[in-house]
C-alpha positions as CSV (number, residue, x, y, z in Angstrom):
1,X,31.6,52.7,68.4
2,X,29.0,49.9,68.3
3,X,30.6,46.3,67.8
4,X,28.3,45.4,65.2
5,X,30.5,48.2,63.3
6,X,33.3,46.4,63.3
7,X,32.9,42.9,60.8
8,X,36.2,40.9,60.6
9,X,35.1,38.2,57.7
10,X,36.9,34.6,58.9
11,X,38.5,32.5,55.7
12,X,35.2,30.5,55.8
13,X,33.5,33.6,54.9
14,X,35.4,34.6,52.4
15,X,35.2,31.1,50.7
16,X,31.4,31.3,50.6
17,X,31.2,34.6,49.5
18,X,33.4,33.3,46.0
19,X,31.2,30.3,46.0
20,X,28.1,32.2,45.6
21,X,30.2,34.8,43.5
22,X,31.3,31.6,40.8
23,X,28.9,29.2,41.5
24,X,25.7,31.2,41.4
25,X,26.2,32.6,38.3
26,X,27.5,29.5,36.3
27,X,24.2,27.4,37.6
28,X,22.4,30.3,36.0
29,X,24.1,30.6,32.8
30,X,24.0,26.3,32.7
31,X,20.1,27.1,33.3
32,X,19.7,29.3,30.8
33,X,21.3,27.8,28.4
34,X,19.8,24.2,28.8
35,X,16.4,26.6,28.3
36,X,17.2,27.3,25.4
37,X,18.7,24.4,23.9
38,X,15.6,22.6,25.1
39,X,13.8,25.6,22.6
40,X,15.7,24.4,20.0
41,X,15.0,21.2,19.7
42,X,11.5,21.0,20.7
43,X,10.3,22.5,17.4
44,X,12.6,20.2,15.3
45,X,10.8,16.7,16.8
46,X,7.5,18.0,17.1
47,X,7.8,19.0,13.1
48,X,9.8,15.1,12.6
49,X,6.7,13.3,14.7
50,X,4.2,14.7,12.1
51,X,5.8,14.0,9.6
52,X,6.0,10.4,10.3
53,X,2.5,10.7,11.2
54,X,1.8,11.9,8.1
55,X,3.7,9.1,6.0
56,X,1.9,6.5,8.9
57,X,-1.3,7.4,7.7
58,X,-0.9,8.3,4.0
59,X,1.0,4.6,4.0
60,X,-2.5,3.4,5.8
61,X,-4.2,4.8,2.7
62,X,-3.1,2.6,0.4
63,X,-4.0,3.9,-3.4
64,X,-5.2,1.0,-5.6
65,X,-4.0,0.6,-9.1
66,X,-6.2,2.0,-11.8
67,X,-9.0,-0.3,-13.6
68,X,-8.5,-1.5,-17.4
69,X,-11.1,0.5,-18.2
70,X,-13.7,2.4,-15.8
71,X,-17.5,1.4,-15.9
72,X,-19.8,3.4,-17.7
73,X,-21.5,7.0,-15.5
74,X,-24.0,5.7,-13.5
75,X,-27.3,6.0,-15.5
76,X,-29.7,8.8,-14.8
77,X,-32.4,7.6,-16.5
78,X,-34.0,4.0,-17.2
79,X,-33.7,1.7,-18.7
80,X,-31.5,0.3,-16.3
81,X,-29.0,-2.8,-16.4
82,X,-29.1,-3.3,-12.8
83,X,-30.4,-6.8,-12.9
84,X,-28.1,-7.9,-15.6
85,X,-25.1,-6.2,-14.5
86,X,-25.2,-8.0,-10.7
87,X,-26.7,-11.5,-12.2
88,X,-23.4,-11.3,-15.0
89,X,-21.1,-10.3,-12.2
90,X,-22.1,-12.2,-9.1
91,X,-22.1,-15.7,-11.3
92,X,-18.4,-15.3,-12.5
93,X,-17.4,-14.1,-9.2
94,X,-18.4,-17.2,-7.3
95,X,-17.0,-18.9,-10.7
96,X,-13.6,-17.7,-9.8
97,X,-13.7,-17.0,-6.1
98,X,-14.0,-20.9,-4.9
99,X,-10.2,-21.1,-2.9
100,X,-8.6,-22.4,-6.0
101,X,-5.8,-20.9,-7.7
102,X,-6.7,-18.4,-10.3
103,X,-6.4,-20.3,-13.8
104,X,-4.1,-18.4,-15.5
105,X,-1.3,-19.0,-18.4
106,X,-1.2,-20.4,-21.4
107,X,-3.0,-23.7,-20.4
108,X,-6.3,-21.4,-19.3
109,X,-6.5,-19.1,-22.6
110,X,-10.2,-20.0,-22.4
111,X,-11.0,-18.7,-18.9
112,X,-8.8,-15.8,-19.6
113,X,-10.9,-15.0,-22.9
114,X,-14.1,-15.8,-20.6
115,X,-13.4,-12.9,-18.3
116,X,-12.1,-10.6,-20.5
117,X,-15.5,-11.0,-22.3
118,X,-17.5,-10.6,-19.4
119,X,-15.4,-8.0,-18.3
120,X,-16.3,-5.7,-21.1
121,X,-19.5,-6.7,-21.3
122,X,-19.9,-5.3,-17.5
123,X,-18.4,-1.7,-18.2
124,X,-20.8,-1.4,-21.0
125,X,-23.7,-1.9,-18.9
126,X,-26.2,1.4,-17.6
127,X,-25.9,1.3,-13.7
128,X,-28.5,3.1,-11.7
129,X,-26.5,5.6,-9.3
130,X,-28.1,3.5,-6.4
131,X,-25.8,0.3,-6.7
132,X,-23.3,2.5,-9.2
133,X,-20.9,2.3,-5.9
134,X,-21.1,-1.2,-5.8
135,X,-21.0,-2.0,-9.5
136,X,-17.7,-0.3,-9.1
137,X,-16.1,-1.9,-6.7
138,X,-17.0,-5.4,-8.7
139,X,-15.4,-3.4,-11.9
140,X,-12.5,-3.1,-9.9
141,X,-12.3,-6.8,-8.3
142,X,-12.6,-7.9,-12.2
143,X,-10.2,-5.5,-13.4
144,X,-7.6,-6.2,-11.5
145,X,-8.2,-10.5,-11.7
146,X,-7.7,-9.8,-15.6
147,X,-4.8,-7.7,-15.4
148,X,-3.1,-10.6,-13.0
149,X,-4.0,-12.8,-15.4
150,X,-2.6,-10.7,-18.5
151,X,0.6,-10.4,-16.7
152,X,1.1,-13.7,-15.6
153,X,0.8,-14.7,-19.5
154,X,4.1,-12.6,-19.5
155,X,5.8,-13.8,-17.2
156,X,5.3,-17.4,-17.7
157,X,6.6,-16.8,-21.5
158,X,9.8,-14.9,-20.1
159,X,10.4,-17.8,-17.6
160,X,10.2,-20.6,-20.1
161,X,13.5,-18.9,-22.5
162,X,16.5,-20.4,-22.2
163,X,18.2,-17.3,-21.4
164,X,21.6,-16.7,-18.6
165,X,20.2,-13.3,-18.6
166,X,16.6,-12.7,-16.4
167,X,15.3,-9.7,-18.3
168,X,13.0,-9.1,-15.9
169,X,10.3,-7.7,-17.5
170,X,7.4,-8.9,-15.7
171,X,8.4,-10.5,-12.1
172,X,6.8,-12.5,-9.7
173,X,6.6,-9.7,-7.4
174,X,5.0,-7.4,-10.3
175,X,2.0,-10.0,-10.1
176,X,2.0,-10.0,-6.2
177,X,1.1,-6.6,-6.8
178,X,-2.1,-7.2,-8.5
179,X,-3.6,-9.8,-6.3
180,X,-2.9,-7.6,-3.5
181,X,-4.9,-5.0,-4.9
182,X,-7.7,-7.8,-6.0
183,X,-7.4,-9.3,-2.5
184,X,-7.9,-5.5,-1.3
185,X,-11.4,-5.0,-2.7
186,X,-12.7,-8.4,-2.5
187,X,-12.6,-7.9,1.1
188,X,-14.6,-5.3,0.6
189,X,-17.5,-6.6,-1.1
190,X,-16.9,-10.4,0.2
191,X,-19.8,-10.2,2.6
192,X,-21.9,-9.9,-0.6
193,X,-20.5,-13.6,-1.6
194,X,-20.8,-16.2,2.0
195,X,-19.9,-18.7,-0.1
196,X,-17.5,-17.6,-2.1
197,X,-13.6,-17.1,-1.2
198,X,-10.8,-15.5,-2.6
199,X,-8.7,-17.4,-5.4
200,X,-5.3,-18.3,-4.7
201,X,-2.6,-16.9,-5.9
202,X,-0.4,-18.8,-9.3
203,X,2.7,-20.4,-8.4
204,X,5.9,-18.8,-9.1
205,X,7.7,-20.5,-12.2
206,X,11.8,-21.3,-11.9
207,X,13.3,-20.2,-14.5
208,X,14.7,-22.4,-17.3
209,X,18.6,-23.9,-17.1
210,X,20.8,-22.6,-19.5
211,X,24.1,-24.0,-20.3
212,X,27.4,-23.8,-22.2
213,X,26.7,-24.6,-26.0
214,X,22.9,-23.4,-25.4
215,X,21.6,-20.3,-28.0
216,X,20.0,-18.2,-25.2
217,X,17.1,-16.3,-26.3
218,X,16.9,-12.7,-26.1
């Protein structure tokens, strides 16, 4: 009978036949199951990476406040207050916009009565669709200056009660708010004004001591 018949296996051969037996399939099952782990988890951070994409840009697209009052539709027809809308506008922008802090409180009652005037006067006005995009965008720089100032008039009257308790009614950060917004748009239509620049923000106001013996103000 041909020797080639006759296979005596030595210990070494036995050994790696019960590697590849145990080993082989473990790797494969490891393989396999790493596969689909990886499956699992894929979907879950692709789907987590949009949406903080998503809240990246929607944060990106800041949404400003909503005006007083919104300017009149753009006029179809003239007569139109083009002229007098951009002559009224431009004169109390640079009137306000001069790197000063915006005059606001109970000490500036008359500048605040000034720009509420002009303010309303503004909205009233028939804006040809042309420069209606612009007009707007000045409605909106006023708007929010006025409402900053409005607020301000609050706060400064809740800052000056003798009161252990901070209502907090109107805050500081409340008015931060607005001049962002204001700051927001006048960057915006600032190349129209090379000689103007954006007012300073008022001064936050301590509040007033209150001690033992003191009736606080509620």
């Amino acid at each position: 009978m041909p020797p080639f018949l006759f296979f005596h296996p030595t210990n070494q051969d036995v050994l790696n036949g019960v590697i590849m037996q145990t080993v082989l399939p473990t790797t494969f099952c490891f393989i396999q199951s790493y596969v689909i782990f990886m499956r699992q988890i894929t979907i879950p951070i692709i789907l987590v990476l949009i949406i903080l994409s998503g809240a990246h840009a929607g944060a990106s697209m800041a949404i400003l406040p909503q005006v007083q009052l919104p300017l009149a539709p753009p006029a179809e027809n003239p007569p139109f207050d083009d002229e007098a809308f951009f002559n009224l506008s431009n004169f109390t922008i640079t009137h306000i916009c001069n790197k000063e802090t915006l005059p606001v409180g109970r000490m500036n009652t008359a500048f605040y009565d000034s720009l509420a005037a002009t303010y309303y006067s503004l909205i009233r006005m028939n804006v040809s669709e042309e420069n209606y995009p612009k007009a707007e965008k000045i409605i909106s720089f006023l708007s929010y200056t006025l409402t900053l100032a409005e607020q301000y008039s609050d706060y400064e009257k809740e800052k000056e009660k003798f009161s252990p308790v901070d209502m907090g009614l109107t805050s500081y950060e409340d008015l931060e708010l607005w001049y962002d917004a204001a700051f927001g748009v006048w960057k915006t239509i600032s190349p129209g004004y090379p000689d103007a620049r954006m007012y300073g923000m008022p001064s936050a106001i301590e509040p007033k001591t209150w001690t033992v013996g003191q009736f606080p103000v509620v």
